[in-house]
C-alpha positions as CSV (number, residue, x, y, z in Angstrom):
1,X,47.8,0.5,27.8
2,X,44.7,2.2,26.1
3,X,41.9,-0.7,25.6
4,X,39.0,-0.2,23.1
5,X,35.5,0.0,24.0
6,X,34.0,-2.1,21.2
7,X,32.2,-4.2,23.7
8,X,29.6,-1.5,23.7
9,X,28.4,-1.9,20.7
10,X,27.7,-5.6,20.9
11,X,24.5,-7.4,20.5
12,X,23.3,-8.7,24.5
13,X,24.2,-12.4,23.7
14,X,27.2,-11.0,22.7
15,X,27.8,-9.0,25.8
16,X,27.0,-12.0,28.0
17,X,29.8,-14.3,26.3
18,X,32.0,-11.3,26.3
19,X,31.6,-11.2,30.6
20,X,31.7,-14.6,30.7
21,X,35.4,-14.6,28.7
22,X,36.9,-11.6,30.7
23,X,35.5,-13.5,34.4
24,X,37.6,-16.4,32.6
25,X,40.6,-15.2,31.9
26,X,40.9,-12.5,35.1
27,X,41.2,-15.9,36.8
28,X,45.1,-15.6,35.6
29,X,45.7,-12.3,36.6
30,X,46.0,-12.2,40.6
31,X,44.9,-8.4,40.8
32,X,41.4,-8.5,39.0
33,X,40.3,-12.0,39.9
34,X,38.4,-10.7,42.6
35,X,38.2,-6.9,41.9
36,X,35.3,-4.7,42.9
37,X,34.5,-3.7,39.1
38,X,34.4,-7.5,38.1
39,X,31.8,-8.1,40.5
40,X,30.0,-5.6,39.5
41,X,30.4,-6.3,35.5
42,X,29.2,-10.0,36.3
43,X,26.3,-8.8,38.3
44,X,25.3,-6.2,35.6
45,X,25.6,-9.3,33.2
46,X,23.1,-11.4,35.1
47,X,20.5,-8.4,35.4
48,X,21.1,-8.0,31.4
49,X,20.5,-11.8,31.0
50,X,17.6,-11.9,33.1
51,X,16.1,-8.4,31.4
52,X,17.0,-9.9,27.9
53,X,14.9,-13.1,28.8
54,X,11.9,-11.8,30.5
55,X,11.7,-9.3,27.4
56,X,11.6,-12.0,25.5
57,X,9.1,-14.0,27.1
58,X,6.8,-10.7,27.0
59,X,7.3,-10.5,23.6
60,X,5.9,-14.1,22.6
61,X,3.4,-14.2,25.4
62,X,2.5,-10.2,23.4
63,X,2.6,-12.1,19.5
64,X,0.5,-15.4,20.6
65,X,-2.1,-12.9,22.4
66,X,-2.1,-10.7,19.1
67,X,-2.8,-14.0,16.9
68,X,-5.6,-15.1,19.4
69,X,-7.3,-11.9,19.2
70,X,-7.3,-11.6,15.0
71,X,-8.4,-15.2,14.8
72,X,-11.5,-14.5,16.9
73,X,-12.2,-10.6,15.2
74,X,-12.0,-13.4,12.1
75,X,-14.8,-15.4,13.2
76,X,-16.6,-12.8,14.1
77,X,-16.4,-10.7,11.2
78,X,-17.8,-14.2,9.5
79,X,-20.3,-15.1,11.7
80,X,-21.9,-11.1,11.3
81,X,-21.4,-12.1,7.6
82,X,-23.5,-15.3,8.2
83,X,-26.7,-13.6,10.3
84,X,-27.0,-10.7,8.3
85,X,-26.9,-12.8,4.8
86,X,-29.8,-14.7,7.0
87,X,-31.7,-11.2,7.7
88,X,-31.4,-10.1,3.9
89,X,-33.0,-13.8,3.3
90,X,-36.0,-13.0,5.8
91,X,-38.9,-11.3,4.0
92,X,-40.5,-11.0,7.2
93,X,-38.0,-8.6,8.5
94,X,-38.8,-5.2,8.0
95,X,-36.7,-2.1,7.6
96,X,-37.3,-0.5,11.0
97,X,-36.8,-3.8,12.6
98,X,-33.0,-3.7,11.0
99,X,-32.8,-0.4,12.4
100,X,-33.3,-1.3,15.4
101,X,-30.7,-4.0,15.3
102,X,-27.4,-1.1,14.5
103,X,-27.3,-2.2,10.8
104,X,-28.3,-0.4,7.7
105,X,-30.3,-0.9,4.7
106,X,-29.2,-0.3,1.1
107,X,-30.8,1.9,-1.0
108,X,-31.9,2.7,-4.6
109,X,-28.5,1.5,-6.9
110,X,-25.9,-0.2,-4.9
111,X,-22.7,1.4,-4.8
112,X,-20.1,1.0,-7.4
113,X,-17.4,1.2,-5.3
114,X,-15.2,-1.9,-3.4
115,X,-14.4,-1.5,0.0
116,X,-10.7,-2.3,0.5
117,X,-9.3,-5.5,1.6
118,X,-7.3,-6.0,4.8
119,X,-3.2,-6.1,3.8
120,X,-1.9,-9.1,4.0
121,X,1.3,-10.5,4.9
122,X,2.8,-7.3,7.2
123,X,6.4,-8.0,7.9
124,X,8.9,-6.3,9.9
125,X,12.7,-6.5,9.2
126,X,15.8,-4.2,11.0
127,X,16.6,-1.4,9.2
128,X,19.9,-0.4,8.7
129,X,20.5,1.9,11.1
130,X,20.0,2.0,14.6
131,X,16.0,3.0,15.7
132,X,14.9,1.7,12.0
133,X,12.4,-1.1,11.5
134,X,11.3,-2.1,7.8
135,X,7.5,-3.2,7.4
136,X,6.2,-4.9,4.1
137,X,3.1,-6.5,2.7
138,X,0.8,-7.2,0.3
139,X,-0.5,-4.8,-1.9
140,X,-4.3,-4.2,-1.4
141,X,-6.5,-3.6,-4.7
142,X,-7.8,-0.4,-5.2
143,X,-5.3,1.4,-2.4
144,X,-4.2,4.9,-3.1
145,X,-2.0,4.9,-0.3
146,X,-1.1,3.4,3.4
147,X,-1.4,4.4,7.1
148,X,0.9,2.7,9.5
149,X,0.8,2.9,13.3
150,X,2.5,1.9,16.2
151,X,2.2,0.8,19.9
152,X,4.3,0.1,22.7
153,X,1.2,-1.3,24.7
154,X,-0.8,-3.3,21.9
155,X,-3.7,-4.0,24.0
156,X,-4.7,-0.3,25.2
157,X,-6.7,0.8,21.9
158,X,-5.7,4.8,22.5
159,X,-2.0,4.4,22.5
160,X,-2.1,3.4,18.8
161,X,-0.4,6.1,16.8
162,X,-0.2,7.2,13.0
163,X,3.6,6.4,12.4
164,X,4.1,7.1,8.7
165,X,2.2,6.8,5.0
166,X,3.1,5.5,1.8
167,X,2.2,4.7,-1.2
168,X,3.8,1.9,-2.0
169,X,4.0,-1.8,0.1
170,X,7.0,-1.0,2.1
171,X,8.2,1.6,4.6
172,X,11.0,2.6,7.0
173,X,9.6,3.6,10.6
174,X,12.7,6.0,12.0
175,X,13.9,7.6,15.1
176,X,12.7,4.3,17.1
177,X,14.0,3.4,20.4
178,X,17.0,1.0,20.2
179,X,16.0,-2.2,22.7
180,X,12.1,-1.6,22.5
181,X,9.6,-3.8,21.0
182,X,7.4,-1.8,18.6
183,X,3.8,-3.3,17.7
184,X,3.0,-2.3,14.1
185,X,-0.1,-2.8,11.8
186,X,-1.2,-1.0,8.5
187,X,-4.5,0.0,6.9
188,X,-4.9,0.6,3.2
189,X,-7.0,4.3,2.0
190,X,-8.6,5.2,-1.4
191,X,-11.6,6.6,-3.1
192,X,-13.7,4.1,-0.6
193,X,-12.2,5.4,2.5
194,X,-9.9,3.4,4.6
195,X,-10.0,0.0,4.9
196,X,-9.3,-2.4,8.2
197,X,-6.2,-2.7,10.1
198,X,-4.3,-5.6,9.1
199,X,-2.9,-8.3,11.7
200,X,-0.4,-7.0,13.9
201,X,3.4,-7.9,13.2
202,X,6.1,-6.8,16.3
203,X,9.4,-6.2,16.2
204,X,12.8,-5.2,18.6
205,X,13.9,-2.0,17.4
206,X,18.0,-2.3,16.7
């Protein structure tokens, strides 16, 4: 008899309950309870497990590292906020001295136009078909359009890589690997020049 292969195509937890049932029921069948391929199908089951968990573990060890590092880019931003509001209130300073320090110093008219906000709120959803992931978020005032880009190694900053544009608050990132976990964030770009990355979302590609 001809048997269908649909096990394949199953999800991992799947494929583990799916060894587990056939290691079961060969139990009742004197010629495959101990069979050579069974062996080796449980065995290939407990390296999958084992793969499946430490993946796992990477990942949230990955997301809690990501959050860490945007709450303390955070404060900074707000505490170079805080000293150079405190320098602007210093008439002592002078403009060489500010120089000196790496910032700049306005002049004549200030500038009419708004830098562009961080996006907010960057999800990532499964596409619909296999290699697809789905990112949304907030749209960001002033935005004529949006740069997405991707990492397989989040914390090397030159293996980020422009991924896709749009124009509106959602896109579909194709032709992914199936099984890897794909780090995504998104800056917004307009007539002030692009703004700053947004958090970092991450995702298993289906």
């Amino acid at each position: 008899m001809k048997l269908l292969r649909t096990g394949k195509k199953k999800a991992i937890a799947d494929k583990l309950k799916l060894t587990a049932q056939i290691a079961d029921g060969s139990a009742d069948i004197p010629s495959q309870a101990n069979s050579a391929t069974l062996a080796k199908l449980k065995t290939a089951a407990a390296n999958l497990g084992t793969a499946a968990q430490n993946a796992a573990d990477l990942a949230n060890a990955a997301k809690a590292a990501t959050d860490t590092q945007s709450a303390m880019d955070a404060a900074w931003n707000d505490a170079l906020e805080a000293h150079t509001a405190n320098l602007e209130n210093d008439k002592t300073v002078t403009v060489d001295q500010i120089h000196k320090l790496g910032l700049e110093v306005a002049s004549g008219r200030q500038s009419t136009t708004q830098e562009l906000q961080i996006p907010q709120n960057l999800v990532l959803k499964l596409g619909k078909q296999h290699g697809e992931l789905v990112a949304h978020w907030d749209a960001v005032p002033l935005a004529r359009g949006y740069m997405l880009e991707v990492t397989q190694t989040p914390n090397d900053a030159a293996s980020w890589e422009q991924a896709a544009t749009a124009t509106k608050c959602t896109c579909t990132l194709v032709a992914l690997t199936t099984g890897t976990t794909y780090y995504v964030r998104v800056h917004a770009f307009g007539a002030a020049g692009e703004g700053p990355d947004s958090s970092i979302a991450l995702a298993v590609a289906p």
